[in-house]
C-alpha angles and dihedrals in degrees: 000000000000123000103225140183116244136183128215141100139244101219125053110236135099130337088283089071085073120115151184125225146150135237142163113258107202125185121227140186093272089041104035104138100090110196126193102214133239112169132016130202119217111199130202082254100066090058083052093046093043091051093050099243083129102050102065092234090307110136117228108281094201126005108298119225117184140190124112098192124051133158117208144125127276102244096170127029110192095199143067092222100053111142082200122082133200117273103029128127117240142164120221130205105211131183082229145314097089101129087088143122090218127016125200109202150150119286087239093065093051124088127179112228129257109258086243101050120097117238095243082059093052087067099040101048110057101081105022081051095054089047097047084046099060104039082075084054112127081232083080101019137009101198116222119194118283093022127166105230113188122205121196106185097028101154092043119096100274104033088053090056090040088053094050086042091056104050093080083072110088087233139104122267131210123201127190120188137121118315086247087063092064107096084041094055105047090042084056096052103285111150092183135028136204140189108220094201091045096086093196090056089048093046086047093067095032105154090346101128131087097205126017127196110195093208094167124133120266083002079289091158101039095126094044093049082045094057094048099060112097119224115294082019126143119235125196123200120189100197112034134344108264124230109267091190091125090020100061088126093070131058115242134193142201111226092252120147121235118223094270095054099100119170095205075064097052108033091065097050079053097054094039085059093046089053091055099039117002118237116227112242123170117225099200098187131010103192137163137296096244148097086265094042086052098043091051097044074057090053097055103045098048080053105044093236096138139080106188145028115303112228125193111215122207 
């Protein structure tokens, strides 16, 4: 048993309601693998979840810690068959409770880091990668040669992942962001660029793509995605279903994952392809672990003041 700083809150409301705390953290025979954490990933989610879009007006029952992605070292293994060992450097992909000092959890959400990847990656891929992952699943698309594939969102954490994912399909890809991502986007795979503020670029393409992933922040972009998918298209949203009021002609998803989507299946072929060629991801803000460090990885993401992933260091 460890004594640890969290984070976290009790009531739902803005970034003020956040906390520090600390609890044990205590390792058992269905969590043994005990990780002192490094780096810590904060996700546009948690600022959902902290606000209370997610409860359906219910209040916290308990302290909520959150944090999904975190890099550390196993300092304490609870079983005699561990394929872990003290001492290495892994990265964990948790339902919650991240924003710790110490995390207790089971030996299928740890992975041990490719030997390539820095350590403030190992705490922002995992999920952006299994979602990335995913979106390219034949439940949503089945690619056929010489497809259109549309990305919204392309510069942002996951449709960057999703565009470098994809150019191992002999298809054409599409990719939308800010003027300023377009040097970073076609040197990532991007065939074709837009604009998504320049109005001609965007009526160029009109309904030109077989398959769009509206990978924006906050669904940002969902018209414009919408408007991007050509008759009898398919259309995946990761952050809500669009309405399809004037789109009935086309099929649309929500990103939800099916039963055989496992992410302890995918995240090894990912890191099996990082450790061959290393796949670009932007870190935006590396900050403290701390109350203030927490508060002000919020801030930015409820502001859209950052580019990239925001990474707590301890």
């Amino acid at each position: 048993m460890v004594k640890s700083k969290v984070l976290g809150f009790d009531s739902y409301g803005s970034i003020e309601v956040l906390t520090e705390t600390s609890l044990d953290i205590t390792t058992t025979e269905t969590s043994p693998i005990l990780i002192k954490t490094e780096h810590i990933s904060v996700n546009p989610v948690e600022v959902s979840i902290r606000k209370g879009l997610m409860s359906n007006g219910t209040p916290p029952k308990n302290f909520r810690v959150l944090g999904n992605e975190i890099q550390g070292e196993i300092v304490e293994i609870a079983s005699d068959s561990s394929s872990f060992s003290k001492g290495d450097k892994v990265m964990a992909l948790l339902p919650a409770r991240g924003d710790s000092e110490y995390v207790a959890t089971f030996e299928s959400r740890v992975f041990k880091l490719p030997h390539n990847m820095p350590l403030a990656i190992g705490a922002a891929f995992p999920m952006i990668a299994t979602t990335a992952y995913w979106t390219l699943h034949p439940h949503f698309y089945s690619f056929k040669q010489g497809d259109t594939l549309g990305i919204v969102g392309a510069s942002g954490n996951v449709g960057s992942l999703i565009l470098q994912l994809a150019r191992e399909k002999d298809i054409t890809i599409l990719a939308l962001g800010s003027q300023k991502n377009q040097d970073y986007l076609k040197k990532l795979g991007a065939d074709i660029f837009i604009d998504y503020k320049n109005s001609e670029q965007v009526s160029e393409f009109y309904q030109s793509c077989d398959y769009v992933i509206n990978a924006s922040l906050f669904n940002s972009g969902e018209e414009l995605a919408l408007s991007l998918v050509r008759e009898r298209g398919t259309y995946l949203g990761l952050n809500s279903l669009p309405n399809l009021e004037n789109r009935s002609d086309i099929t649309a998803f929500f990103m939800e994952k099916t039963e055989d989507m496992i992410d302890a299946e995918a995240l090894p072929h990912l890191l099996t392809l990082y450790e061959k060629s290393p796949l670009a991801l932007r870190i935006g803000h590396t900050l403290s672990f701390s109350l203030n460090g927490l508060k002000e990885a919020h801030r930015l993401i409820e502001t859209n003041q950052s580019s990239g992933k925001i990474i707590l260091k301890r």
